[in-house]
N, CA, C and O of each residue as an XYZ file, in Angstrom:
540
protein
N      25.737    -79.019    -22.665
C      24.302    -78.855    -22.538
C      23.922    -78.325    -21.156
O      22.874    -77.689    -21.040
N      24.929    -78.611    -19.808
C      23.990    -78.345    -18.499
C      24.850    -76.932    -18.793
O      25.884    -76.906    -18.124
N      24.634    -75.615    -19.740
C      24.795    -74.574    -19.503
C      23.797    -73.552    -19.796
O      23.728    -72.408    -19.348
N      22.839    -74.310    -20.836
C      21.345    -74.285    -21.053
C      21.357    -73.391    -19.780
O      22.189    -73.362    -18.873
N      19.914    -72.478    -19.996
C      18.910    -71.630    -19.321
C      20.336    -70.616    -17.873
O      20.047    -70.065    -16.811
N      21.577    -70.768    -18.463
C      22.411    -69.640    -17.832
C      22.161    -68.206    -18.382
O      22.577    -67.913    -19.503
N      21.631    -67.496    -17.775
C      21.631    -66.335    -18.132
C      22.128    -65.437    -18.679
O      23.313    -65.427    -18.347
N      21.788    -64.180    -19.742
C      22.638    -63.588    -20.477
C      23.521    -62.781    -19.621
O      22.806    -62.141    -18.850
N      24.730    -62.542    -19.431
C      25.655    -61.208    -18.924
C      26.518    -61.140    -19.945
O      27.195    -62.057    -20.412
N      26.477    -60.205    -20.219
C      27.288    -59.485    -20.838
C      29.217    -59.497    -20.074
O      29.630    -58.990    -19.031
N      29.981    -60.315    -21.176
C      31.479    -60.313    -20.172
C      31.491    -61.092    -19.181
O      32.492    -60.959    -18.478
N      30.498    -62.135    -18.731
C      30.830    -63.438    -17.787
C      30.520    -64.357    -18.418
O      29.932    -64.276    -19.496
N      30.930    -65.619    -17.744
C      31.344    -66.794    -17.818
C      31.187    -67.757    -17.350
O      31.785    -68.822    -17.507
N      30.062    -67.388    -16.491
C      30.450    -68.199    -15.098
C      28.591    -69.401    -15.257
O      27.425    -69.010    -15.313
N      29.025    -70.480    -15.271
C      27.348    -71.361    -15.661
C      26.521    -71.481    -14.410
O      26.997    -71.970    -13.386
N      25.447    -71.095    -14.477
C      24.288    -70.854    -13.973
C      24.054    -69.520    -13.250
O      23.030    -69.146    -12.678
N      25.420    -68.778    -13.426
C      24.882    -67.029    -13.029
C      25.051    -66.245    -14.073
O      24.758    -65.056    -13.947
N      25.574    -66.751    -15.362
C      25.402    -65.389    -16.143
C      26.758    -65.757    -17.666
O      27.607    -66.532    -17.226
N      26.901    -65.567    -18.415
C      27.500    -65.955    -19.350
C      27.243    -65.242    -21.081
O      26.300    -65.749    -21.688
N      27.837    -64.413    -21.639
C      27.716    -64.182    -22.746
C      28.368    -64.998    -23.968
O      28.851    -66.087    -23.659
N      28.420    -64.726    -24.908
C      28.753    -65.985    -26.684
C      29.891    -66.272    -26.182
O      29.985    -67.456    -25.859
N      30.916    -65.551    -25.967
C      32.252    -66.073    -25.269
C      32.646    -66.395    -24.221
O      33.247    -67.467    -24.296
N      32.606    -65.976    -23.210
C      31.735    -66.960    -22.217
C      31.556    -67.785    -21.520
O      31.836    -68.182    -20.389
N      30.910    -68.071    -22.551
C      30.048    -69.801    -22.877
C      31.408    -70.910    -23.298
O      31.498    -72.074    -22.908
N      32.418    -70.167    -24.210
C      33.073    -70.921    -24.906
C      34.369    -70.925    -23.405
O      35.079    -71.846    -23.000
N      34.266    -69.852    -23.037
C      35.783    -69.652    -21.721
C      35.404    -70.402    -20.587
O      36.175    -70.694    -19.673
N      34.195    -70.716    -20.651
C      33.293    -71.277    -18.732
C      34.000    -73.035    -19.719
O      34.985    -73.678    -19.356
N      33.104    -73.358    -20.925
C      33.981    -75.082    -21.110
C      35.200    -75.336    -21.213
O      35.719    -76.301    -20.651
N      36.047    -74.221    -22.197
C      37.486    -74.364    -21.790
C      38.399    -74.550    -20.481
O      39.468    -75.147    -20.351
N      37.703    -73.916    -19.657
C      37.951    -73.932    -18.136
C      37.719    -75.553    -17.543
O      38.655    -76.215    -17.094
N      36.339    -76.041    -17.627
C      35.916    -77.103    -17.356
C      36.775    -78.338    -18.429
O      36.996    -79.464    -17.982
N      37.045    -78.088    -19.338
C      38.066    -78.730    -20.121
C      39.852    -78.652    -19.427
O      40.773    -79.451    -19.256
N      39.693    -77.739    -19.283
C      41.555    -77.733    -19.681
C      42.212    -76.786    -17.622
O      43.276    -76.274    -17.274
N      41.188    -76.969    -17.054
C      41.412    -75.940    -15.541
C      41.865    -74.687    -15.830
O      42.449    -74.229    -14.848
N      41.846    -73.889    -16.811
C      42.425    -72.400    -17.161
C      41.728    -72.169    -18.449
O      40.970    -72.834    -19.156
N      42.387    -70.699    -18.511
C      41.868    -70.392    -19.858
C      43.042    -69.844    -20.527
O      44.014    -69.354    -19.952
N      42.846    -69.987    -22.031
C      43.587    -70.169    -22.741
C      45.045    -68.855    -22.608
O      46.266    -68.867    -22.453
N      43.850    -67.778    -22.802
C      44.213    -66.301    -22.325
C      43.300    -65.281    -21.732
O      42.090    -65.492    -21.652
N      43.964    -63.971    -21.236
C      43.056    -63.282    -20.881
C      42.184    -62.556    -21.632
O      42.882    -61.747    -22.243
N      40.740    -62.360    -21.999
C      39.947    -61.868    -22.360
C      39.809    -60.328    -22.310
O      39.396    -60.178    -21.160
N      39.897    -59.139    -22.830
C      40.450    -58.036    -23.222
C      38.875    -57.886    -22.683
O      38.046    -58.789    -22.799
N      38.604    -56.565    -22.063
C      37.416    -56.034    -21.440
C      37.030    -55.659    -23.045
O      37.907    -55.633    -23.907
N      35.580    -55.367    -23.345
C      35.273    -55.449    -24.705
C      33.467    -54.915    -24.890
O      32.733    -55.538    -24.124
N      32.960    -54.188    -25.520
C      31.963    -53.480    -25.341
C      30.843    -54.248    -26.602
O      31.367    -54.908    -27.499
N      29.345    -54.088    -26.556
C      28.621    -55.154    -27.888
C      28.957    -54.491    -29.182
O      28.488    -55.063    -30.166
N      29.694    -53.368    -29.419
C      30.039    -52.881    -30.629
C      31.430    -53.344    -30.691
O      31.538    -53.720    -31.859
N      32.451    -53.516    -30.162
C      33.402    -53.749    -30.530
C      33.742    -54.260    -31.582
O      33.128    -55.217    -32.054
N      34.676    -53.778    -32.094
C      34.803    -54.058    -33.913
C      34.723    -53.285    -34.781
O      35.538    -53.114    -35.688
N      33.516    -52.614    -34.558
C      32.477    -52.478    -35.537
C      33.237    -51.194    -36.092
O      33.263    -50.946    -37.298
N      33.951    -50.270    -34.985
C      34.555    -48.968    -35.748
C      35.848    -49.753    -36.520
O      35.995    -49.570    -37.728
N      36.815    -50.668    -35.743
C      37.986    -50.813    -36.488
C      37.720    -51.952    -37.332
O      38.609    -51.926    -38.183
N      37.277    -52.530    -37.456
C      36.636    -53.704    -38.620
C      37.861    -54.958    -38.253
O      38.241    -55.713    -39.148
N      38.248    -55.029    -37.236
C      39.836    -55.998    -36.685
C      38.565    -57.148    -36.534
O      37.398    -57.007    -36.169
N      39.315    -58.307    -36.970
C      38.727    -59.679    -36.375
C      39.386    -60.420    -35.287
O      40.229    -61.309    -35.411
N      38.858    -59.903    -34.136
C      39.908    -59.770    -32.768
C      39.216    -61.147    -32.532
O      40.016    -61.973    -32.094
N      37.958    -61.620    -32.700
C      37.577    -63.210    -32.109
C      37.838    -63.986    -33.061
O      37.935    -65.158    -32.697
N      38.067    -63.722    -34.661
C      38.448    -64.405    -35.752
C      39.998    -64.919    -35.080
O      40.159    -66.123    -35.280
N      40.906    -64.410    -34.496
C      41.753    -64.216    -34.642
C      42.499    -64.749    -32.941
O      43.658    -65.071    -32.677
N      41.470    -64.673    -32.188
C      41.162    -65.444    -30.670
C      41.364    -66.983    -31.440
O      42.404    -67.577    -31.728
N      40.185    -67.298    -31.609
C      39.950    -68.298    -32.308
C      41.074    -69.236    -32.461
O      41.527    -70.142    -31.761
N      41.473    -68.569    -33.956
C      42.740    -69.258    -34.705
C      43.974    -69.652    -33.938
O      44.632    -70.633    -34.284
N      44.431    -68.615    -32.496
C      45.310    -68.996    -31.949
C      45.305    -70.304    -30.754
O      46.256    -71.036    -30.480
N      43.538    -70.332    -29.998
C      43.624    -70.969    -28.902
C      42.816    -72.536    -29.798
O      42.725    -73.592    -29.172
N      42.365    -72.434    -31.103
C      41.340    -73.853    -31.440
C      41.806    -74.096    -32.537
O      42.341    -73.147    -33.111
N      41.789    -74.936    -32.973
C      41.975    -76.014    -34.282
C      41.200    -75.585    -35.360
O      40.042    -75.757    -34.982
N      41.181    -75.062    -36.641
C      40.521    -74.815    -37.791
C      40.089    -75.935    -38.043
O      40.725    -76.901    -37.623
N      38.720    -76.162    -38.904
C      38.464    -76.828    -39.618
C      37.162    -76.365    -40.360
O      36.379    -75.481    -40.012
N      37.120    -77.182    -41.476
C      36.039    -76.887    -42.446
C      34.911    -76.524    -41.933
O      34.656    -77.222    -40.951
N      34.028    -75.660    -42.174
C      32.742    -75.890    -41.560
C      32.056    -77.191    -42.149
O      31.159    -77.728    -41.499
N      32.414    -77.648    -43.226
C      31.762    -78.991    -43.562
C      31.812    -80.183    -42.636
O      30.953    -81.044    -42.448
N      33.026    -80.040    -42.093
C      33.207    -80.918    -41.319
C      32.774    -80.915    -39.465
O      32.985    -81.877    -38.726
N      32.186    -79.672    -39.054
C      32.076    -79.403    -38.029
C      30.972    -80.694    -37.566
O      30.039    -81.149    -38.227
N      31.401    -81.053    -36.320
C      30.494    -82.169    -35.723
C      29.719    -81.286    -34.087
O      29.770    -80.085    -33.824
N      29.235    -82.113    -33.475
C      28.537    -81.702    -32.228
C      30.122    -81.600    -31.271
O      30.832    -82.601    -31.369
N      30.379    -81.041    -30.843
C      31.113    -80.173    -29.896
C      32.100    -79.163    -30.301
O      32.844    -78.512    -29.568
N      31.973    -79.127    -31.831
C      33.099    -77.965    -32.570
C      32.003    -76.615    -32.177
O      30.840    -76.466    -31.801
N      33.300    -75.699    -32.561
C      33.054    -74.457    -32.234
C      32.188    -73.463    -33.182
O      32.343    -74.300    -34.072
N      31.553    -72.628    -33.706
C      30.975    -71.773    -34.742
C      31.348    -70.421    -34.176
O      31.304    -69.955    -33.038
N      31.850    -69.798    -35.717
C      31.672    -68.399    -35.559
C      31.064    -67.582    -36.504
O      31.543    -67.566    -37.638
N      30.171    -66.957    -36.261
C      29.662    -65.483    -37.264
C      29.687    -64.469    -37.498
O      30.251    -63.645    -36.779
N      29.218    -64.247    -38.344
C      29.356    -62.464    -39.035
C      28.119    -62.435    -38.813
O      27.377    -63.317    -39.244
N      27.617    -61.237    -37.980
C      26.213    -61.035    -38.214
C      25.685    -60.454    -39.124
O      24.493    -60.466    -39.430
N      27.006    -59.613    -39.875
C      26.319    -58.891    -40.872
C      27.574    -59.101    -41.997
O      28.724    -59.177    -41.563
N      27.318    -59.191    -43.450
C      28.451    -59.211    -44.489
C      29.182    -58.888    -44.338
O      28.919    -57.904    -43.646
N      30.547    -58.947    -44.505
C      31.529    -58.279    -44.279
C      31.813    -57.144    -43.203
O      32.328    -56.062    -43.485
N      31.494    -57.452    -42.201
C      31.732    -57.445    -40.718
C      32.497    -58.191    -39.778
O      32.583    -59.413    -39.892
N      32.929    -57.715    -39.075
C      34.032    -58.760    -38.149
C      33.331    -60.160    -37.557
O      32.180    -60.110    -37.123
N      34.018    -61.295    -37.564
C      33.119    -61.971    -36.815
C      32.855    -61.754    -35.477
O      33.895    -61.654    -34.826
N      31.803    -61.641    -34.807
C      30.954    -61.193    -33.789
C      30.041    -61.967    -32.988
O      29.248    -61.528    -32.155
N      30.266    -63.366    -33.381
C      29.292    -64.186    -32.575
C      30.036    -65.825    -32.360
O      30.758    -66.476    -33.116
N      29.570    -66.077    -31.184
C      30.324    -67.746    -31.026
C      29.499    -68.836    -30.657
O      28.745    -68.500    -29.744
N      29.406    -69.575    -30.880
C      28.584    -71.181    -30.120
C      28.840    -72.208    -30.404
O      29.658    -72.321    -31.318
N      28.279    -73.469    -29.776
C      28.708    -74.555    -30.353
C      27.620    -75.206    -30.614
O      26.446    -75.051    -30.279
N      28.606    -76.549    -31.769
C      27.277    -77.294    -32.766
C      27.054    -78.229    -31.818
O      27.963    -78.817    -31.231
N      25.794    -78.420    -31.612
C      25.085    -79.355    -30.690
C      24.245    -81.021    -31.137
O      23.930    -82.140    -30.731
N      24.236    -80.092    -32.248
C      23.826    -81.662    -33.113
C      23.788    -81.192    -34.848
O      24.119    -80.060    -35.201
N      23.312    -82.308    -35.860
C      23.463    -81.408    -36.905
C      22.683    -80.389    -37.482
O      22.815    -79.674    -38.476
N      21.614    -80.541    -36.368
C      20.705    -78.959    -36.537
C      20.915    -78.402    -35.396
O      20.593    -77.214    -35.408
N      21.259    -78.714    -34.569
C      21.197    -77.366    -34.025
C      22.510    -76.678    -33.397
O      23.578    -77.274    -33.536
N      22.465    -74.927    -32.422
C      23.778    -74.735    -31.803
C      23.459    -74.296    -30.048
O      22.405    -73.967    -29.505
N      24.421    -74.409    -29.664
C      24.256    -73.808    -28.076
C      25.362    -72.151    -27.936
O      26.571    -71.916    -27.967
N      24.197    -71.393    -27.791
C      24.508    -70.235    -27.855
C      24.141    -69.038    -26.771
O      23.083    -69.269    -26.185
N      24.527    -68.312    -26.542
C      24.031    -67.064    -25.449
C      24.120    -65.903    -26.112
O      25.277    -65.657    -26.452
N      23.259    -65.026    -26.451
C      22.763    -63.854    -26.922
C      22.266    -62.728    -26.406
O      21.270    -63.075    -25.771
N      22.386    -61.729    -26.337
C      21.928    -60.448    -25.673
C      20.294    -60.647    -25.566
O      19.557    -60.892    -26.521
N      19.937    -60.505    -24.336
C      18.405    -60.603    -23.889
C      18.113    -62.191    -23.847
O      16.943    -62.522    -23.655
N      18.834    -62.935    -23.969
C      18.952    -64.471    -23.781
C      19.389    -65.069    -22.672
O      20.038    -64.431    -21.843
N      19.108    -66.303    -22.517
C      19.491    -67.532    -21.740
C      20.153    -68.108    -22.520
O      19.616    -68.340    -23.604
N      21.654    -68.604    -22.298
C      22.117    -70.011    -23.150
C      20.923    -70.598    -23.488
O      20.010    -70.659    -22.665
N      20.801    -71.125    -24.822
C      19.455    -71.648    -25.500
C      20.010    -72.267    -26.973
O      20.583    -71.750    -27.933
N      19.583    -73.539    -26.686
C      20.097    -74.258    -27.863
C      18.908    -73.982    -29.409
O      17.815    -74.545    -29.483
N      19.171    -73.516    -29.935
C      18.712    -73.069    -31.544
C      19.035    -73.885    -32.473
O      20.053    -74.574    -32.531
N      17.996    -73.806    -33.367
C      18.241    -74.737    -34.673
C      18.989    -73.945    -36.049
O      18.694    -72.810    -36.423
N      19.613    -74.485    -36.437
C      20.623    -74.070    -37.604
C      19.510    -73.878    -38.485
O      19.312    -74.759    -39.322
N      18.549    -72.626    -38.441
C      17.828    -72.343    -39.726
C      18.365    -71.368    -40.172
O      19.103    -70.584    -39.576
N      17.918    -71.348    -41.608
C      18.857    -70.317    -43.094
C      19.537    -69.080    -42.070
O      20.669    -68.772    -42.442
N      19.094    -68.393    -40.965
C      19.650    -66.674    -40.358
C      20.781    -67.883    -39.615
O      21.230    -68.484    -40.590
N      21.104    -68.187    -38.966
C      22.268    -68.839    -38.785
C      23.215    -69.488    -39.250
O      24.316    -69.523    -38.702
N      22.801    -70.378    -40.824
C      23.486    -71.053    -41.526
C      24.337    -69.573    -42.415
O      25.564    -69.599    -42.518
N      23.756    -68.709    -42.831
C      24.158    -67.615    -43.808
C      25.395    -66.995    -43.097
O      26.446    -66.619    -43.616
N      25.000    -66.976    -41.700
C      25.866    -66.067    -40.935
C      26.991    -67.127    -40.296
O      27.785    -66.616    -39.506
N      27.112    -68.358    -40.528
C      28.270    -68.776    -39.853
C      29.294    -69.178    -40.977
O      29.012    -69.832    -41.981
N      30.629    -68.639    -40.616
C      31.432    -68.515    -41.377
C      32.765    -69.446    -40.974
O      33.350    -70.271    -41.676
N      32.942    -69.177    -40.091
C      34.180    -70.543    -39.585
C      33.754    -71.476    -38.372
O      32.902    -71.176    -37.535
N      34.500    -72.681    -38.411
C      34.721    -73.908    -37.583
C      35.822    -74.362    -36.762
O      36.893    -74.552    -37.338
N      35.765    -74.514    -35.855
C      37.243    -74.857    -34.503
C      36.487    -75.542    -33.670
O      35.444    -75.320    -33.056
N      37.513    -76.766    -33.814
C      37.735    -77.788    -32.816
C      38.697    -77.386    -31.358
O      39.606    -76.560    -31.275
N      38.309    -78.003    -30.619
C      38.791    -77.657    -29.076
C      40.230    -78.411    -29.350
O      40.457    -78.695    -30.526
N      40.715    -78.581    -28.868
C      42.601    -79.118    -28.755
C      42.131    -80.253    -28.124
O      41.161    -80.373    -27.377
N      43.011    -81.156    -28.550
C      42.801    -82.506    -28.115
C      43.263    -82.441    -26.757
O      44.415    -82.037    -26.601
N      42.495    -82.806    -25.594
C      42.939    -82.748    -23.813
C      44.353    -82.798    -23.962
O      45.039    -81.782    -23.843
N      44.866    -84.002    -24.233
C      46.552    -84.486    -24.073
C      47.304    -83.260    -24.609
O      48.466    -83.425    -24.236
N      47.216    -82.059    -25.332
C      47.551    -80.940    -26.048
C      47.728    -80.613    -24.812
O      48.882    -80.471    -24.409
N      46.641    -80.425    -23.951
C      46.396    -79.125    -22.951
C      46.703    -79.668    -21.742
O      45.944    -79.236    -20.873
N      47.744    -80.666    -21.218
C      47.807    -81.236    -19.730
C      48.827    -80.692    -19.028
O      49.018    -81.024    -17.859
């Protein structure tokens, strides 16, 4: 939560100067685990979109724990498709059972409520690694 009102940048990470959807997720991993998982591939707001690769689907799966979205609780991870069958393209976390903490282009980290344009568009769930995983 104290990452709230960090500003949008595009490709940082860093809480209270600037942070985009991923980010957000690399600035707590850091604060979780003192590193990050891996290095983050320089990456443009279309990316994807020509090769249709699920390069954060696929981030994801290697550095976090799958799980149901049914089962997602307040500190699991969300990811979306913004559009049908599109790569997934968006990240945040569940903050409670309505709502997520997210950073968006022209945004501040800003916690949002899980109404229908977010519920439609989130498609998978990851849990962070249990600390003792990561010591």
């Amino acid at each position: 939560m104290d990452w709230r009102d960090t500003p949008y940048q595009h490709q940082a990470s860093v809480k209270g100067a600037g942070t985009d959807c991923l980010g957000l997720i690399r600035g707590i991993w850091r604060e979780l685990y003192n590193n990050e998982p891996e290095i983050a591939p320089r990456y443009t707001p279309d990316w994807s979109d020509v090769s249709g690769e699920e390069i954060l689907l696929a981030a994801a799966k290697r550095c976090l724990v799958p799980i149901a979205t049914a089962d997602t609780l307040p500190g699991d991870v969300m990811l979306f498709r913004m559009t049908e069958g599109a790569p997934c393209k968006h990240i945040g976390i569940k903050a409670s059972q309505t709502t997520l903490i997210h950073a968006y282009w022209g945004k501040a980290v800003t916690e949002s409520f899980l109404v229908p344009y977010w519920q439609r568009r989130w498609v998978h769930s990851f849990a962070f690694p249990p600390l003792s995983q990561k010591d």
